[in-house]
C-alpha positions as CSV (number, residue, x, y, z in Angstrom):
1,X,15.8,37.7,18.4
2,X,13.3,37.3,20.6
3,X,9.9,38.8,19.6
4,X,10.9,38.2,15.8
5,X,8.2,35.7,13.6
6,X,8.7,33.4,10.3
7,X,6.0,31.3,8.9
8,X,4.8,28.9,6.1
9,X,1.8,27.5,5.0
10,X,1.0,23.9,4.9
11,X,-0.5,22.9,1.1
12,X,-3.2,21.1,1.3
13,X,-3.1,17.7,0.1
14,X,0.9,17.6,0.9
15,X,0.8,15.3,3.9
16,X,0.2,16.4,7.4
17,X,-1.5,19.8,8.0
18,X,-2.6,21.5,4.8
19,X,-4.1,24.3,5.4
20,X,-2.5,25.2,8.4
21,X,0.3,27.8,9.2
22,X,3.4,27.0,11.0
23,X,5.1,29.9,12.9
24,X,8.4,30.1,14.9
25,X,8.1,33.1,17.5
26,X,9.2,33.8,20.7
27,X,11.6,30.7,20.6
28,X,8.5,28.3,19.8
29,X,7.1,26.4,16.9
30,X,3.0,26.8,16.6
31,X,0.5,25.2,14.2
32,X,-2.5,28.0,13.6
33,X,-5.8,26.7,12.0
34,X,-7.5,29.4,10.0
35,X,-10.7,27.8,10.0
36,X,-10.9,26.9,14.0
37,X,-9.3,29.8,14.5
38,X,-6.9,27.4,17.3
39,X,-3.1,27.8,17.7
40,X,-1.5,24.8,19.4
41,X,2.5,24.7,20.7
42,X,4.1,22.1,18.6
43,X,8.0,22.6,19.8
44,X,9.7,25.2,22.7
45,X,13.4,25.6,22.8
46,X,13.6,26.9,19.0
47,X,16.3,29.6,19.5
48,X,17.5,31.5,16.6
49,X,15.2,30.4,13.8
50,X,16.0,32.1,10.4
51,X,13.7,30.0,8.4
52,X,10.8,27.8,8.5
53,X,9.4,25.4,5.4
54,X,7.3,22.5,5.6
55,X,7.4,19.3,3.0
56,X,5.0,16.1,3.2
57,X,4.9,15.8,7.3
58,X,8.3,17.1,8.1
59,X,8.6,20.9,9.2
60,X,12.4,22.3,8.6
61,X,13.2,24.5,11.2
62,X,16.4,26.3,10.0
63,X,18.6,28.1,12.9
64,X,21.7,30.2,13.0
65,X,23.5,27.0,14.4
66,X,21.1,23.9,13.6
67,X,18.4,22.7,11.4
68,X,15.3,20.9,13.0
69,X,13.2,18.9,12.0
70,X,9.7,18.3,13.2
71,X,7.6,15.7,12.1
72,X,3.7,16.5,12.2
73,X,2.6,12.5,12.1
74,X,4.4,11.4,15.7
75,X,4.6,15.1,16.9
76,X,7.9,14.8,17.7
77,X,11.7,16.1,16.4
78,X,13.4,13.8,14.6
């Protein structure tokens, strides 16, 4: 599925970055600030994502064979 894009938006005041939109493309996880207009590589190796939700600092990576989770405060899979 390469080329295909899911996002979510971080809530503001829920943990780790509010405010900012998480977005699984191209195999990799990004965080995109609105306001700096900045998109930083979180995670590469995401393959067949399907969905994408964020809670507190955890982001939930859901793929056709695994879920991942990322955690925003050590930047890092769990």
């Amino acid at each position: 599925m390469a080329g295909s894009k899911i996002s979510c938006m971080g809530i503001i005041g829920d943990g780790c970055g509010g405010g900012r939109e998480f977005i699984v493309e191209d195999e990799k996880l990004f965080a995109y600030d609105e306001q700096s207009d900045e998109t930083i590589l979180l995670l590469e190796d995401v393959k067949n994502a399907v969905n994408i939700s964020k809670k507190a600092c955890i982001i939930s990576i859901t793929c056709r064979d695994e879920v991942i989770l990322f955690d925003l405060s050590s930047l890092s899979k769990k």
